[in-house]
C-alpha positions as a Python dict, from the first residue, in 0.01 Angstrom:
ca = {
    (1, 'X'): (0, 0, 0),
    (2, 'X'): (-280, 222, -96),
    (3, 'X'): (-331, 297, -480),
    (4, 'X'): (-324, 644, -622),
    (5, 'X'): (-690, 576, -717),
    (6, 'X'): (-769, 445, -354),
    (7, 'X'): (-607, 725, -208),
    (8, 'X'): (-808, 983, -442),
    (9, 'X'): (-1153, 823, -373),
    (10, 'X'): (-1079, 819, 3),
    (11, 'X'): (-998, 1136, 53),
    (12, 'X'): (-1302, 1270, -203),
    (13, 'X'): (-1575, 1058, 84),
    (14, 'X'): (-1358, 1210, 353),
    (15, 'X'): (-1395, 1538, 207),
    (16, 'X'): (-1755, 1519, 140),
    (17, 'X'): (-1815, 1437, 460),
    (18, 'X'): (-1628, 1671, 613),
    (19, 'X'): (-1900, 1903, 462),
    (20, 'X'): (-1736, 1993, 135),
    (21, 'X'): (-1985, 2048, -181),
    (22, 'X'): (-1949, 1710, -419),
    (23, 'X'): (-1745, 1946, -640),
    (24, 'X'): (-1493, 2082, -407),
    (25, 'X'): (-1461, 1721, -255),
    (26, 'X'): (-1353, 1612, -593),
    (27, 'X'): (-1056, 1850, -643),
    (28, 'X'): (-936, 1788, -279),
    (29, 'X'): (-914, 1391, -440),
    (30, 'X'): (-748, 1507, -748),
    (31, 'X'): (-536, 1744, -524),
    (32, 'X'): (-469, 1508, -269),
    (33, 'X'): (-345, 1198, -576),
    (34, 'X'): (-139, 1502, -744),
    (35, 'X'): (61, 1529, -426),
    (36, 'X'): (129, 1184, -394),
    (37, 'X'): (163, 1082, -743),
    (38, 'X'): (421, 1397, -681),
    (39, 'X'): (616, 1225, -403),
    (40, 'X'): (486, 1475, -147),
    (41, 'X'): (255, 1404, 174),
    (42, 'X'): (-62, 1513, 69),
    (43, 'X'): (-262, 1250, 254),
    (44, 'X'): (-73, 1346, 551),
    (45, 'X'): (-130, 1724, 506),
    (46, 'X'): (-524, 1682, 407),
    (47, 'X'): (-507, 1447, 749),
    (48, 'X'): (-408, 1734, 936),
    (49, 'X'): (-606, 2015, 732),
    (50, 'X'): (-907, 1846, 836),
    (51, 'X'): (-842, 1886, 1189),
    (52, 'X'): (-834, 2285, 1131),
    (53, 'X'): (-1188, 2256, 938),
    (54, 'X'): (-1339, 2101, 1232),
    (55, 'X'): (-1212, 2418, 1417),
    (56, 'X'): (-1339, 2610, 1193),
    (57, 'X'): (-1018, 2847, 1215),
    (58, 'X'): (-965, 2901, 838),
    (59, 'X'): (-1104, 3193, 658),
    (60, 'X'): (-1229, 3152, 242),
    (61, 'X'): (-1121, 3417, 13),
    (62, 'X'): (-1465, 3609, -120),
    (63, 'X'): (-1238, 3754, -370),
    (64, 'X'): (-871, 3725, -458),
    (65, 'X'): (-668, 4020, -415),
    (66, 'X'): (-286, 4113, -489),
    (67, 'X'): (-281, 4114, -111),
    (68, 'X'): (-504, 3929, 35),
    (69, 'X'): (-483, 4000, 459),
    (70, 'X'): (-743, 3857, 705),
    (71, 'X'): (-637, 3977, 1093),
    (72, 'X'): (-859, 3662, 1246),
    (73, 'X'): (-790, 3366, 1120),
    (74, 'X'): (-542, 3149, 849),
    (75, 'X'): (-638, 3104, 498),
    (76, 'X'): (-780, 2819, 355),
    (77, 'X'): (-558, 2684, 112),
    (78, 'X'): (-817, 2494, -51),
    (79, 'X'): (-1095, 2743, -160),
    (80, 'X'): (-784, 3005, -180),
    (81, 'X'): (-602, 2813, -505),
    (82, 'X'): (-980, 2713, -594),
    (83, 'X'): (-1022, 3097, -628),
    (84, 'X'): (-693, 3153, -788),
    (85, 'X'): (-730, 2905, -1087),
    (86, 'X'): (-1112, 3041, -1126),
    (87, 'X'): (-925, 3400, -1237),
    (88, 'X'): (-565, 3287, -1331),
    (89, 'X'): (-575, 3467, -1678),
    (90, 'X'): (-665, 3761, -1519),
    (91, 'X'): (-475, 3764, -1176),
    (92, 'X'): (-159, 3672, -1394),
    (93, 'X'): (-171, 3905, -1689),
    (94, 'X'): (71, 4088, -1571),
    (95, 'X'): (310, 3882, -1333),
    (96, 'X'): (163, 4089, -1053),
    (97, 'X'): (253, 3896, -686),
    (98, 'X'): (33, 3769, -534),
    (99, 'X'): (-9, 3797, -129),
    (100, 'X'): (-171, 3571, 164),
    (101, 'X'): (-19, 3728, 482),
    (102, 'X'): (-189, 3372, 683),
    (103, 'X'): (-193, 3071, 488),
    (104, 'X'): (-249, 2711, 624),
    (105, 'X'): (-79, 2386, 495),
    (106, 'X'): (29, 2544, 197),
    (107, 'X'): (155, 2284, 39),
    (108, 'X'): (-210, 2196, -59),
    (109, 'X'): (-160, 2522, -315),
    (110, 'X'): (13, 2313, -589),
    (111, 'X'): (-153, 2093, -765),
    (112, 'X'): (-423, 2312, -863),
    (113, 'X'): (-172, 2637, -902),
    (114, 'X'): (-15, 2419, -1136),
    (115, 'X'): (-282, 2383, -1377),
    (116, 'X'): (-306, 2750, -1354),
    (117, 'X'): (31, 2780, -1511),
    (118, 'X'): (-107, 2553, -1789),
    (119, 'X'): (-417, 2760, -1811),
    (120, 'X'): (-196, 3096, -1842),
    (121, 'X'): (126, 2938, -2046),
    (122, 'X'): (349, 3100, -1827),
    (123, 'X'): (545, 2900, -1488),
    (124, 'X'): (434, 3006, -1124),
    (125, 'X'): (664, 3030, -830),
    (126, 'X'): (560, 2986, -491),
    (127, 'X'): (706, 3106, -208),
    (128, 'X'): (633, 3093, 162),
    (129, 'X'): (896, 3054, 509),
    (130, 'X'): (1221, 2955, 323),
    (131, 'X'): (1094, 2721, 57),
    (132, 'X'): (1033, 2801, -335),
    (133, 'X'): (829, 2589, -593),
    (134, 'X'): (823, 2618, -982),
    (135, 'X'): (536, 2493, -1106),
    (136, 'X'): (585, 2383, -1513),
    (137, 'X'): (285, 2369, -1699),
    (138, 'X'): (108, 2114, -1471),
    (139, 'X'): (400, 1889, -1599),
    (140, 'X'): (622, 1892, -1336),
    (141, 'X'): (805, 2140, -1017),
    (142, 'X'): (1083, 2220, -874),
    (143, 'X'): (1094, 2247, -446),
    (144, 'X'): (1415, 2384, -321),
    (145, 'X'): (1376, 2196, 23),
    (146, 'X'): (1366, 1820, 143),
    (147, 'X'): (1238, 1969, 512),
    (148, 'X'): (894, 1938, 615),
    (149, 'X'): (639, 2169, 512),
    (150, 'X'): (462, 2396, 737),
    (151, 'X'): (118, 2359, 905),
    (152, 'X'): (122, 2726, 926),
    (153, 'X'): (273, 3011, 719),
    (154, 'X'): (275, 3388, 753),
    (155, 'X'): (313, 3507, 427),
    (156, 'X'): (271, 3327, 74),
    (157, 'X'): (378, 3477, -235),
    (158, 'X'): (280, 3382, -574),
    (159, 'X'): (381, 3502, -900),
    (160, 'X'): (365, 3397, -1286),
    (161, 'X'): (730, 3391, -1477),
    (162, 'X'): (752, 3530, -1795),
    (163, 'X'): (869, 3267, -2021),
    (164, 'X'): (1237, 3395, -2103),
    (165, 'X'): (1439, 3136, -2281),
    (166, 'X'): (1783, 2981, -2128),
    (167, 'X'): (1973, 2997, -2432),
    (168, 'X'): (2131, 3280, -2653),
    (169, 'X'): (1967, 3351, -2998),
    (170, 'X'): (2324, 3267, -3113),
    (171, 'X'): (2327, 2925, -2986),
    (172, 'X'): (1993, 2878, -3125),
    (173, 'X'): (2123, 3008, -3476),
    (174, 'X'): (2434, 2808, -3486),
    (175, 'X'): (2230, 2471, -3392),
    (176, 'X'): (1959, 2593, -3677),
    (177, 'X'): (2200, 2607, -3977),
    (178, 'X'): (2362, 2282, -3859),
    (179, 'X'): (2033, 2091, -3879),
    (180, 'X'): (2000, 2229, -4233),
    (181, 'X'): (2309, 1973, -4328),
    (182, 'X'): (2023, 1682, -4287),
    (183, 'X'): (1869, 1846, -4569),
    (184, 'X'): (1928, 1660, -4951),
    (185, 'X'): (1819, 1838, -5248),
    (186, 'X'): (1591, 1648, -5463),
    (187, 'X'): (1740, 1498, -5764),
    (188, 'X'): (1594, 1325, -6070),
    (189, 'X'): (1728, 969, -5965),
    (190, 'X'): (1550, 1048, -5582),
    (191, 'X'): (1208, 1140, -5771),
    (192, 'X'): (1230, 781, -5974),
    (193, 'X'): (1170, 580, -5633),
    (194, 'X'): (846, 404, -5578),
    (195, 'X'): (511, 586, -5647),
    (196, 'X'): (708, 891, -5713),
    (197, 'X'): (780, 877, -6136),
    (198, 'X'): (541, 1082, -6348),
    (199, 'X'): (577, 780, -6603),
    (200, 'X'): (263, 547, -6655),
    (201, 'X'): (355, 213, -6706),
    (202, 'X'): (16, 57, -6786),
}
């Protein structure tokens, strides 16, 4: 069994060699040990990724658009979330959704959307076929599916959350003036304990 370090390093060379610039090869590494570390197949979805580089059938975002539609070929999903963190503050401002209408392997989105939503403070969904990921603050996700993930997608969607909270301001109130009761007003005999008396006794 393969460490998460092993796996990382591996796929970095792989990457590189693959053509990648040292710098994108080392976030496919880092995305490729997120995944895993995640309990999801990225080192079987970068496996099969690789294939559709060789092919040369994926297209690379110049720019990232609310909808972002290429008629030839499928998305890279790679340089695509590359270009999304790059402008995160700005393509999330305003919880605008966000469109590929061809997306490969998708699931290679999330590791690096989820530092986005640690970038921008706010949680990002993602949403493509019938599954939908929350991605928490690079901290942790939510995936509404155990079936396999696609090779091939026609639409993603993504779009930052507004951070509304789950409880009522009542709730919140109610627990508030309970957790005053572990307050104790200071008294004179609470003052006299060590290193607190204004006495000197030298």
């Amino acid at each position: 069994m393969e460490s998460f370090y092993e796996i990382e390093t591996t796929c970095k060379r792989a990457a590189r060699a693959s053509g990648f610039s040292w710098g994108i090869a080392e976030e496919i590494g880092k995305i490729v040990r997120s995944l895993e570390i995640m309990g999801l197949p990225g080192l079987k979805t970068f496996y099969r990724y690789l294939d559709d580089v060789k092919n040369g059938i994926l297209s690379k975002p110049t720019k990232i658009l609310f909808k972002n539609v290429d008629n030839n070929k499928s998305y890279c999903p790679i340089e695509s979330s590359v270009a999304v963190l790059d402008d995160c503050k700005n393509l999330f401002k305003n919880n605008d959704v966000i469109e590929f209408d061809q997306m490969a392997h998708p699931l290679l989105l999330i590791p690096m959307l989820n530092r986005a939503s640690n970038i921008i403070g706010k949680k990002i969904c993602i949403s493509f076929d019938d599954i939908e990921i929350i991605l928490n603050y690079n901290e942790s996700l939510v995936v509404n599916t155990k079936e396999p993930f696609p090779n091939q997608t026609n639409k993603v969607s993504i779009q930052s959350m507004s951070a509304e909270p789950t409880y009522s301001k009542e709730e919140y109130d109610n627990l508030y003036q309970l957790s005053l009761e572990t307050f104790v007003e200071e008294s004179e005999g609470k003052l006299s304990g060590a290193g607190a008396g204004l006495t000197d006794n030298d």
